[in-house]
N, C-alpha and C positions, 0 to 999 in steps of 0.2 A: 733859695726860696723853697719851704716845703709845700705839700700838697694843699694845702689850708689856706695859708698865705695866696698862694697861685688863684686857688679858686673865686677866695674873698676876690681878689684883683677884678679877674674876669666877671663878676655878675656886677661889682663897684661900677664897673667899664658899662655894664648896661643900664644900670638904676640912674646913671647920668648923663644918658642920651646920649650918647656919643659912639654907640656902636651900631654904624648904620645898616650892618647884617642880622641886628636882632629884630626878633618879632615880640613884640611888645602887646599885651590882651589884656583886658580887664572887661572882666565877668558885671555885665550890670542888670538891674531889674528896674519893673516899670514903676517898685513902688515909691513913696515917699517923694512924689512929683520928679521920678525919674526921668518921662517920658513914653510916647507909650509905642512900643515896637511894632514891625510890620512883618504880620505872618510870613513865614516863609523866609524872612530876611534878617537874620539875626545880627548878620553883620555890618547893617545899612549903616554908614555914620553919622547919620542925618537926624536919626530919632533920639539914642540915650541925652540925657540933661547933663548925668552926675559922669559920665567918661573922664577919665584920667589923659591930662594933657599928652601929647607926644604918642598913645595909646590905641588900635586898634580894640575895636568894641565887640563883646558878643551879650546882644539884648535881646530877652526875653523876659515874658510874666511868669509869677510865680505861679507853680502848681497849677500853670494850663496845659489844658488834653489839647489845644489846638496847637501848643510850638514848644512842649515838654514830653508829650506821649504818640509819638517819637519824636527827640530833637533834631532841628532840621541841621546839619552841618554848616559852617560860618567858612567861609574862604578868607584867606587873607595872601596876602600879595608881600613875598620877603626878597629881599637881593641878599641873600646870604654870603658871607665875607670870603668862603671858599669856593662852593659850586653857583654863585648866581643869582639870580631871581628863578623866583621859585612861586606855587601857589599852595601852600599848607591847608587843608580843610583843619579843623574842632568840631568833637561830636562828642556832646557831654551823650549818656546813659544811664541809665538806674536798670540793671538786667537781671536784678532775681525778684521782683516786685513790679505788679501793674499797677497800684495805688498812686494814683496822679498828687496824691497829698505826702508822698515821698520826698518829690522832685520840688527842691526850694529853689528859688530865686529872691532873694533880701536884699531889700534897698534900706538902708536907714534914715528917719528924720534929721532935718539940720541941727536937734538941738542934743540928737547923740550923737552926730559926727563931731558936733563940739567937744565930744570927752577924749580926740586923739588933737594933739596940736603940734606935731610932729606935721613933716613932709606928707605927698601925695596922699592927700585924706578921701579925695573923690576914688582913688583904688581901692580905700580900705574900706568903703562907708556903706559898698555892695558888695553880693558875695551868691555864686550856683552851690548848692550842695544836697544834705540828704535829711530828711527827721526821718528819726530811727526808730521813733516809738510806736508801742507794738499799738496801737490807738489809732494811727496814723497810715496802717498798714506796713508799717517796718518791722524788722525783726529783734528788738532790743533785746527780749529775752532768750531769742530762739535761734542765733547764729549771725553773722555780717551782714548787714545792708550795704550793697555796695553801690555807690558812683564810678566808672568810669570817663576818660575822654581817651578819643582816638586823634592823634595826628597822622592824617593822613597828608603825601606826597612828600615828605622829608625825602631831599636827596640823600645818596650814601655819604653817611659821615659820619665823625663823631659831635656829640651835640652836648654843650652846660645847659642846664635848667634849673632857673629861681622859679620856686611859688610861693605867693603869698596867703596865710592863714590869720583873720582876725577879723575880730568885729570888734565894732563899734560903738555895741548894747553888751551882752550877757554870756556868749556863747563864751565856754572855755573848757571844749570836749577835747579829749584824746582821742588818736585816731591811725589808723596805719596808709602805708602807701605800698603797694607792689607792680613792678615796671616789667613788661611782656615788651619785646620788641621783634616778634613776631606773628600779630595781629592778636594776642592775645590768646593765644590757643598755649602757651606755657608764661608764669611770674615768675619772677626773680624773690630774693628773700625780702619780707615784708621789714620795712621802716618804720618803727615806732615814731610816730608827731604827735603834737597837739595844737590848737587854736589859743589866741589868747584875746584880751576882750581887756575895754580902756571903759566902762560905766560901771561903778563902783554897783555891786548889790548883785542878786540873781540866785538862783538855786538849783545846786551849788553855788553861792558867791566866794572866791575865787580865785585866782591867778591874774588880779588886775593891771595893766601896767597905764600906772595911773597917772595926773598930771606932775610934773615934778620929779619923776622916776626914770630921770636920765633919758630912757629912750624917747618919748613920751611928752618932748619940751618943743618948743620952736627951733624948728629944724630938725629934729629929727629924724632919722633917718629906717624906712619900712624893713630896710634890707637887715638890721641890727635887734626886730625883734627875736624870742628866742620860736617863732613861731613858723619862722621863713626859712624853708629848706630850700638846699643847693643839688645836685647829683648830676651823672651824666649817664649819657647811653649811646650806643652805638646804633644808627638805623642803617639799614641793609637797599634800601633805597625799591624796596617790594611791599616790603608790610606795613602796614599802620605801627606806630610806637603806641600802646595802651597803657593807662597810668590808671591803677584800679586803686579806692578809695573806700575808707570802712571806718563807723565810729566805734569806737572800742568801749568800755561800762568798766571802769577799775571796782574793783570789790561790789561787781553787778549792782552798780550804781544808774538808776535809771530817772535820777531825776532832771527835769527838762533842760537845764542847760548841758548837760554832758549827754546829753542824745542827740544833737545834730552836729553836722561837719561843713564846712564851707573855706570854698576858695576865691579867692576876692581876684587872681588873676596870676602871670604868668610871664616869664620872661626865656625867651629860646634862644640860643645860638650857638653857632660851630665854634670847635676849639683845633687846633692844628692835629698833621698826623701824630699818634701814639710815638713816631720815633723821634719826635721836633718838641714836641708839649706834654701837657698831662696828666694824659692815660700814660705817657713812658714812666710815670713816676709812681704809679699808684697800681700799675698793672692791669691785665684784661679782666673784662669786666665792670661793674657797675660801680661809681663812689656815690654816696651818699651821705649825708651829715644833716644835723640838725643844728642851726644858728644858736649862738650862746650869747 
């Protein structure tokens, strides 16, 4: 089995429930009759509408100074498959900008969630991320707007991580990823990504993956877009793991749909020792890949 195949396997193993060591998130917002969250409580499961079945929730309003500037961290409760149960904090960021109109939260309407008719749509149908526009208070012309999140309390291990990238409407920016697992005070080398987006039109209109186009059908499957990256990291069981986020402008392209970035949610879990699984196959250090 090479490294590819392995990986596919293990995030396969979480996209269908059945790995009761992973921690399972999805990213919601109060718009589009999502629900309307409780300050303070981003993790309540009681408030989001549009939550992804099987899915621990982090809910919050878009572009509020009351629960975006500063986000309050989500707990969530894992029995991880190697060390245990566990309590993992999230703490999304936006740390080179005060402009509260950075900090997105997107819910989409039911009749652009209709434009994905693939699997888990209530994951795909909200999304936390960044407008980049220099309008907005972002930096589109003048260097990276970054989002990060912190997970904080990872025992020591080594860990796979699926995220997913896509909307529902129009977004279909580029964007990079760079992973610190040392509270963020040094990254690792940055991951070229992108978003991609199922309602035909937008500008740039686009990278559609539309009805019909294989991924994109009933039953479908999220994990098969080419927008859903896989990688792993090792956490030291001291520092927060930081996953820092930036929308990229190919030929300083700055128009509205390729300036924002968003992650619709996230799947975590342990993979065995380096000498049994892996990282023995792929070496020290980080993997990384972009789904094809």
């Amino acid at each position: 089995m090479n490294k590819h195949t392995l990986f596919h396997a293990i995030a396969a193993t979480a996209l269908c429930g059945t790995g009761h060591g992973t921690l399972l998130l999805d990213f919601n917002s109060s718009q589009a009759g999502g629900g309307t969250p409780i300050t303070g409580s981003p993790a309540d499961p009681n408030t989001p509408v549009h939550n992804e079945t099987g899915y621990q929730s982090y809910h919050v309003i878009h572009e509020s100074p009351d629960q975006l500037n500063p986000a309050t961290p989500g707990s969530y409760n894992t029995n991880f498959a190697l060390t245990g149960a566990s309590v993992t904090t999230v703490t999304p960021a936006w740390p080179n900008t005060t402009d509260v109109r950075v900090r997105q939260a997107i819910g989409r309407s039911d009749g652009q969630a209709g434009s994905w008719l693939g699997s888990n749509v209530n994951l795909l149908r909200d999304w936390i991320g960044i407008d980049s526009r220099a309008g907005s208070g972002g930096k589109s012309a003048g260097g990276p707007t970054y989002m990060t999140l912190s997970l904080g309390g990872l025992p020591a291990a080594d860990y796979s991580m699926v995220t997913f990238h896509h909307d529902v409407e129009n977004m279909n920016s580029f964007f990079t990823l760079e992973i610190s697992t040392d509270g963020g005070t040094t990254f690792g080398s940055a991951l070229n990504a992108r978003m991609t987006n199922s309602l035909a039109g937008g500008n740039p209109a686009e990278n559609e993956i539309l009805p019909g186009d294989g991924i994109n059908v009933a039953g479908g499957d999220p994990a098969d877009l080419s927008s859903t990256l896989d990688f792993s990291f090792t956490a030291n069981g001291a520092d927060d793991i930081v996953l820092r986020f930036a929308p990229v402008h190919p030929g300083a392209d700055t128009t509205v749909h390729q300036t924002f970035f968003g992650i619709n949610g996230f799947q975590l879990s342990q993979v065995p020792e380096p000498s049994t699984g892996l990282l023995a196959l792929v070496g020290l250090g980080f993997l990384a890949r972009r789904r094809r």
